[in-house]
Steps between C-alpha positions, in 0.01 A plus 500: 500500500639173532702357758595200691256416742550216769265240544647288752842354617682371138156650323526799307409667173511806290142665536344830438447751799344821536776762438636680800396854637648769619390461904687791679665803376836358501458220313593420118451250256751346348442279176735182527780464256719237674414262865663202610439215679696514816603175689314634774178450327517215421399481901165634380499225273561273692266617774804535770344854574231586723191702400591452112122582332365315200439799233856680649743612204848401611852742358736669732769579177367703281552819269302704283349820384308775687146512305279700796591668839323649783498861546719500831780361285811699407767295399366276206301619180357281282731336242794460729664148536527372843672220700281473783614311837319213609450690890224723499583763776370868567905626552415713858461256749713409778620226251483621186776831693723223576493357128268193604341493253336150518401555855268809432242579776217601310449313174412149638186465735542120517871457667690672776857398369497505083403785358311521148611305174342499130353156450558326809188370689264689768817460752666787297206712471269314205656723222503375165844437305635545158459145299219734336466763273396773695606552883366726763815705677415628803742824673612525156717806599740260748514171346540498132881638331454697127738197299797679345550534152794238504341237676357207291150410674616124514816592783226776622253216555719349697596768753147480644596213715711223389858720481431739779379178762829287391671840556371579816580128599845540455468817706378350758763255530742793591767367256887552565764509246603184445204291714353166367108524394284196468172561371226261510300517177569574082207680444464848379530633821810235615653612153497860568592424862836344398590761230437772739724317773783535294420887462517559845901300562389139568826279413280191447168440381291163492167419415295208619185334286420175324418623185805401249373763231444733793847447640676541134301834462640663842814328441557684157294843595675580835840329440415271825533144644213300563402201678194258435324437817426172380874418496515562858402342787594725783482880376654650798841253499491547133542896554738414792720290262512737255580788732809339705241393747424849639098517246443783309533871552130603383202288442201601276160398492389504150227227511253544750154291630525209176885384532584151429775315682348337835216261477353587872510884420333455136240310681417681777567848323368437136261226500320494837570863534568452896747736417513834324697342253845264459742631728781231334712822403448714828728172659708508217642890529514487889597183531807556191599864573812561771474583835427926519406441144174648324190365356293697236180419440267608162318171502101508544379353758154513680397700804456214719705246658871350357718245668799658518799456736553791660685352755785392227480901403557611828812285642641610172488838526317559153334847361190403360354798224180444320242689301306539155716781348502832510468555085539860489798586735718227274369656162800791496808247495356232367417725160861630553633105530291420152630825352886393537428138346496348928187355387256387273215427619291388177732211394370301772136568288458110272110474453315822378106422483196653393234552778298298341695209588525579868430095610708455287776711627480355847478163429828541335619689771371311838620176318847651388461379116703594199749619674308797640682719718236840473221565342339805347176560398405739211138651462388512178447859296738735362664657806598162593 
């Protein structure tokens, strides 16, 4: 099969690979019709992310068709199309019970804290992703939804990660009717952050970044204000100003280890790597968000150390909630939010590109060309 196969940090390529197997009962293969190219891998690209293996196939976002499945599983048969979520989890742990899904106990060997995700180094378990045309799915039964017959595979796509993590964000940040969101980053994720604040009562939403085309995206898509950080040159009295000097009600995260904004942390947390990454935007939310306020964090970051001031968080009486999302508990409303017109997830979509073109694809992406907000890549053949 082919598939994109890393060769080292900004090296990669569209190869052949042996195709995968079915390697326990409750497994399935799933032949790719649409992956993506998350922000968050362009981490692996950038080698950000510990234990990332030359030969590893990155794709957390991904949908396709069941081809083969073990003979423990019940709930797929070959030919059904299905969005599968980028955690892997076994669904009857101590976790999985308590719809933690990304913390799973038994799926990843290599970490005590994240559980298993498609495509994401040996730190989430050395499974291979999606930016291929066949993918192994492991507990097949518990991860993977049957795609309804009136959802278009491109908004499907989507739900694996970047709409449910922007939702959960937003979540997190326990909004009130009426309360004043900033959130750091116009990404996918940051876009689908903001439009899902307003679905849960904020009465203000702002989005910080420095990319004009970026900013004019979010700005039209979720009806927001925005502010380019390079416009700025104190974030927190910025907020302050524009809040009658009180900061904002919620903070999000939307960024993570490779945020520009602070020559000392870009240093120390993307080039020297004495850091597990830039914590520029950490300062930012708990340094711009109110007293009692809350902080949100969806960024990736690594499992090691990260300057952050704590201290700042504590005298200020903040709630800080963070994880990788839970894709499966937020699959229910969110299909109910695209249903009633709330969203729509695939007109954030602007580059579609064949698998072929993989370097391609991320070279576009990591270096935020024509205008590329998200990218999907499309295996060749006629299911495609």
């Amino acid at each position: 099969m082919l598939a994109m196969n890393y060769r080292g940090p900004y090296r990669i390529r569209a190869a052949q690979k042996p195709d995968p197997e079915i390697e326990h009962p409750g497994d399935a293969i799933v032949r790719v019709t649409r992956s993506c190219i998350c922000g968050s891998d362009l981490h692996l690209y950038h080698g950000m992310v510990p234990d990332t293996r030359v030969g590893s196939t990155f794709g957390h976002e991904f949908v396709g068709e069941v081809v083969e499945v073990g003979d423990a599983v019940q709930k797929l048969k070959v030919g059904d199309r299905v969005l599968v979520p980028f955690n892997i989890f076994c669904g009857s742990c101590y976790f999985c019970d308590r719809e933690l899904y990304s913390n799973c106990h038994n799926v990843n060997p290599e970490a005590s804290a994240v559980g298993a995700i498609y495509g994401y180094s040996h730190t989430t378990g050395g499974y291979d992703g999606g930016q291929a045309e066949l993918v192994r799915v492991p507990m097949a039964d518990v991860g993977p939804m049957v795609i309804p017959d009136d959802l278009d595979q491109d908004d499907a796509v989507l739900l694996t990660d970047a709409v449910p993590t922007g939702y959960q964000a937003a979540e997190m940040g326990d909004i009130s009717a009426g309360d004043t969101v900033v959130v750091f980053g116009a990404g996918p994720v940051g876009i689908f952050a903001a439009k899902s604040a307003w679905l849960m009562g904020a009465g203000r939403v702002i989005v910080v970044d420095h990319v004009d085309y970026r900013l004019d995206f979010v700005r039209r898509y979720a009806q927001c204000e925005v502010i380019n950080f390079k416009d700025v040159d104190d974030m927190a009295l910025h907020i302050k100003k524009m809040t009658d000097w009180l900061g904002a009600d919620v903070c999000i995260d939307a960024v993570g280890c490779e945020a520009a904004g602070n020559a000392m942390q870009s240093l120390t947390g993307r080039y020297t790597m004495m850091q597990a990454g830039s914590a520029t935007v950490l300062h930012w939310a708990i340094n711009s968000v109110r007293k009692g306020g809350n902080v949100s964090i969806v960024g990736v970051y690594g499992p090691t150390f990260n300057a952050v001031p704590i201290g700042n968080a504590l005298n200020k009486g903040l709630t800080l909630r963070m994880n990788q999302a839970s894709v499966k508990r937020h699959l229910p409303r969110l299909l109910e939010h695209i249903r009633a017109g709330h969203l729509n997830p695939k007109e954030i979509i602007t580059h579609r590109v064949p698998l072929a073109d993989v370097a391609d694809a991320y070279q576009i992406f990591s270096g935020k060309l024509d205008n590329c907000i998200k990218t999907v890549l499309i295996p060749s053949g006629p299911h495609s």
